[in-house]
N, C-alpha and C positions, 0 to 999 in steps of 0.2 A: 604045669609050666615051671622052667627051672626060675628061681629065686633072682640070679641077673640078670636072667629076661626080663622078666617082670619090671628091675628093676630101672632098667634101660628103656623101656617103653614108659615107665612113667615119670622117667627125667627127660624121655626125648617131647612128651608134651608140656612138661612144666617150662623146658627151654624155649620149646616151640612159641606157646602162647608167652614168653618174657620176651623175647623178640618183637612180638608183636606190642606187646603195653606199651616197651619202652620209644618204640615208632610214634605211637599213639600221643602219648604224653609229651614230645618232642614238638610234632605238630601242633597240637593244640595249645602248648606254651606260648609256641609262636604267635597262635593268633589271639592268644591274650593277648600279653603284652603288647602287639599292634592293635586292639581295641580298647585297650586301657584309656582311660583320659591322662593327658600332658601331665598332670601334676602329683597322676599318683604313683611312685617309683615302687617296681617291682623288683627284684635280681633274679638272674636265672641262677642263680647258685640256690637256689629254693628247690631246685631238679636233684640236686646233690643230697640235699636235707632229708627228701621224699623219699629217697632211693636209699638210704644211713651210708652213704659212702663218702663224708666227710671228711675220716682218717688218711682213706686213700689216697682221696683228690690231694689235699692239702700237702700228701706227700711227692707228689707227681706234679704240681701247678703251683705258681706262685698268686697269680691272677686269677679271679674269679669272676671271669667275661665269659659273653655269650660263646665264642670260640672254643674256649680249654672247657667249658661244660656239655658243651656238644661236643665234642673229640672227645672228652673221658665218656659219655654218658652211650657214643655210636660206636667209635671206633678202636678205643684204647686197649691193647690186649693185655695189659697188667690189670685189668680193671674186667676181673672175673663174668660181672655183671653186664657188662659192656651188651650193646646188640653183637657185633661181631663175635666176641668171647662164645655167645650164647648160640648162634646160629651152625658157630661148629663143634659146639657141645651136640646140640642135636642131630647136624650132619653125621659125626661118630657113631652116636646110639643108635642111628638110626642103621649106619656100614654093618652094624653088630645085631640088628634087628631084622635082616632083610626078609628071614625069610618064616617070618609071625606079620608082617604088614602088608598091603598092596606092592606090588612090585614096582608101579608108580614111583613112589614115593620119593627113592632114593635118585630119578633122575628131577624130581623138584625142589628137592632139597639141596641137591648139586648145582641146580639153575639159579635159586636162591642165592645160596652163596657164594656164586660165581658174579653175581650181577651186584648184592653189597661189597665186594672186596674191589668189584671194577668202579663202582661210581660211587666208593664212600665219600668224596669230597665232594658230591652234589647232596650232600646232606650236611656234611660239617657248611658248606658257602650256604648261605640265605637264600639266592636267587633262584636256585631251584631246588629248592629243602623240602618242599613241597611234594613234588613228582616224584622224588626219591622215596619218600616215607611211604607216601602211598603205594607206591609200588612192589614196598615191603611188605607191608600190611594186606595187600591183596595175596601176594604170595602163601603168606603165612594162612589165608584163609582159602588159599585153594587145595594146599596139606589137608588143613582139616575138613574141606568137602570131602577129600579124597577117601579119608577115614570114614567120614560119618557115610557116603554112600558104596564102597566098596570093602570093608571090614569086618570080619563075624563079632559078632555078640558075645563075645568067648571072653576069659581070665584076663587077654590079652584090652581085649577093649575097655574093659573095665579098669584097668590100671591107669590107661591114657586116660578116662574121664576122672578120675581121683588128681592124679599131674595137674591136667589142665584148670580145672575148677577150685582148686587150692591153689595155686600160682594166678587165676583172676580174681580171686577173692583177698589176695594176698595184696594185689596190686589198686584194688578198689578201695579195701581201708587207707591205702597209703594217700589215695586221691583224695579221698575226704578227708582225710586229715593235715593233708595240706592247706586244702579248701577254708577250714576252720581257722587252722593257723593261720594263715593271710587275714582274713577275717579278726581275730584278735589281736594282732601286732600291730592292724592299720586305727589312724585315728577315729574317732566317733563318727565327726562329722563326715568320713569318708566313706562310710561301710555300706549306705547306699547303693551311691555310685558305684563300689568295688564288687558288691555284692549281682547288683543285677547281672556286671560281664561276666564273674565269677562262677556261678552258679549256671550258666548257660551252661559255658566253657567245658566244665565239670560233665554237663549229661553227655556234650558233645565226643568229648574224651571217651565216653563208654558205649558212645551211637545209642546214646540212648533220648535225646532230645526230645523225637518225634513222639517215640512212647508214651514220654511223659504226657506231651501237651495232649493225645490222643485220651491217657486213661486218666492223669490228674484234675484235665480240662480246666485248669486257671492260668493264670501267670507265673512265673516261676520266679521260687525264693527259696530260702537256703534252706531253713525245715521242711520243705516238701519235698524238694529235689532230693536231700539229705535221705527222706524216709521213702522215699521210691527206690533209691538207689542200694538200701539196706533191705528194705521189707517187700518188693512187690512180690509175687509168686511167679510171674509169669514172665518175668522180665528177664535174659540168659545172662546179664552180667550182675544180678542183683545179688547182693550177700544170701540174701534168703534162697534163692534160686540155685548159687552155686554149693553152697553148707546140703542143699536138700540133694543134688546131682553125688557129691560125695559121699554122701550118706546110701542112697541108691545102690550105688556101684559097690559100696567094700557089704553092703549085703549078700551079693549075689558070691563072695570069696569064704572062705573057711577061715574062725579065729576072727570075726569080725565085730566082737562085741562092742569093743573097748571105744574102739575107732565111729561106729554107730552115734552109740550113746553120747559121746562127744560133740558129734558134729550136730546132731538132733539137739542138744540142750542149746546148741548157739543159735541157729538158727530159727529153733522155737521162742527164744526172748525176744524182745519188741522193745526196743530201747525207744521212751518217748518222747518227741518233741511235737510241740501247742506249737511254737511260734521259733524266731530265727535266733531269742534270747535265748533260749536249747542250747545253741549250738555256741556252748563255753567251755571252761575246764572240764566238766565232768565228763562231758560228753568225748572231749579228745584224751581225758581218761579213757573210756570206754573202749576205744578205735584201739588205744596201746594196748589192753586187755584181747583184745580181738586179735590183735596180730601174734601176742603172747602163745594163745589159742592154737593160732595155725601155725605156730612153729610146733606147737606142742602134737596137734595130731600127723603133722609130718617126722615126726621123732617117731610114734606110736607105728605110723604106716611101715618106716623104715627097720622098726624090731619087731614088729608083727610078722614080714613077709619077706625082705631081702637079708635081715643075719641068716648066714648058711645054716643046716640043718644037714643030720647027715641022713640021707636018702630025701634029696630037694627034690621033689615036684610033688603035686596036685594027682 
């Protein structure tokens, strides 16, 4: 496989699935802070902080309302990261991929971004922010049935499972580290309260809820949810789950040591948390090391396999 294919398919997953997180994350803000109690003030400018795009906004918005943080965060097209930005990142790679993926694809993709660019303002308005998201979100997850059941097992698929699982794992530390940060900013006596909607909120974000209450089988608190959402095996948005699918994939390619070995040392530590006092400085140390990490094997993946070579392919 030529080296820009390669590489095109595994930004048209990493944009795919950023598409989707940041739908995800939009929605379930939302219904935080409508189940928050009255007295504990949240900002959605904590969307911005999540995402590191502070620079940006700050250059683009003078106000930090719910409005200019969902417009930067859905629609903004200076705002690289943006859903939109991201959906015709992938529409692109994908015009330029056509004919290594489903032939599908390219008219879902087009469906997609024809239906975000028509009703972006039913996601920027409140009223129906809702049906908007979802309706993203189910898109984005009908691409990748499409993958997962009409796709060969080839170079080509493996790059998209490296994309996608390093951009969820990417986007999972940033939720828990949010999670904590809210958690340490708010007052004592509040972290309770903040913590029970919080940490729901959290698995909700990653549909992973039911999971939990299925295999953790107690009540939900910030070190449990926190080490389910890091450690389960079995769980497809778990840190653990996604480091081990990465790892997977760049075995089956040529030149895969580095990358290996890497994602296996992450995935095989066990960062531990007894109880909800865990979840302090060190630990939101740890999450920056994490993300440090996955910047690091996507530099690795990027000079492993996409710097040209003379006589590119496989």
């Amino acid at each position: 496989m030529l080296s820009r294919v390669a590489e095109r398919l595994y930004w048209s997953a990493r944009y795919l699935e950023r598409v989707e997180n940041i739908a995800r994350l939009v929605s379930v803000y939302d219904d935080l802070l409508f189940d928050l109690p009255k007295d504990i003030e949240v900002s959605w400018y904590n969307l911005i902080e999540i995402l590191s795009g502070e620079e940006l906004f700050e250059q683009r918005y003078k106000v930090k309302d719910e409005r200019n943080v969902v417009k930067f965060l859905l629609a903004d097209d200076t705002n690289a990261n943006s859903m939109l930005s991201s959906l015709k990142m992938v529409r692109e790679n994908i015009r330029t991929t056509r004919d290594v993926v489903p032939k599908e694809t390219w008219e879902l993709i087009n469906e997609l971004d024809l239906y975000a660019q028509k009703n972006i303002k039913q996601g920027i308005n409140r009223s129906e922010r809702h049906l908007f998201l979802n309706t993203i979100i189910e898109g984005c997850q009908k691409i990748i049935g499409l993958f997962a059941g009409a796709m060969s097992r080839d170079s080509g698929w493996h790059f998209l499972i490296m994309g996608r699982y390093l951009e969820r794992a990417d986007m999972g530390t940033r939720i828990l580290d949010a999670a904590v940060s809210l958690m340490l900013q708010s007052e004592p006596e509040a972290r309770i309260q903040l913590g029970q909607v919080t940490w729901s909120k959290v698995l909700k974000s990653q549909s992973a809820y039911f999971d939990y209450r299925r295999t953790v089988r107690t009540s939900i608190n910030g070190a449990k949810a926190a080490t389910f959402l890091m450690n389960d095996p079995c769980f497809p948005r778990s840190l653990d789950y996604c480091f081990g699918q990465i790892s997977e994939a760049a075995k089956k390619l040529p030149r895969a040591a580095l990358i290996v070995t890497q994602a296996n040392k992450i995935f095989e530590f066990k960062y531990p948390l007894l109880s909800s006092e865990d979840l302090n400085e060190d630990f939101h140390n740890h999450l920056n090391e994490l993300q440090i990490a996955i910047i690091e094997i996507n530099h690795k993946i990027t000079e492993n396999w996409f710097q040209f070579r003379q006589g590119d392919a496989e």
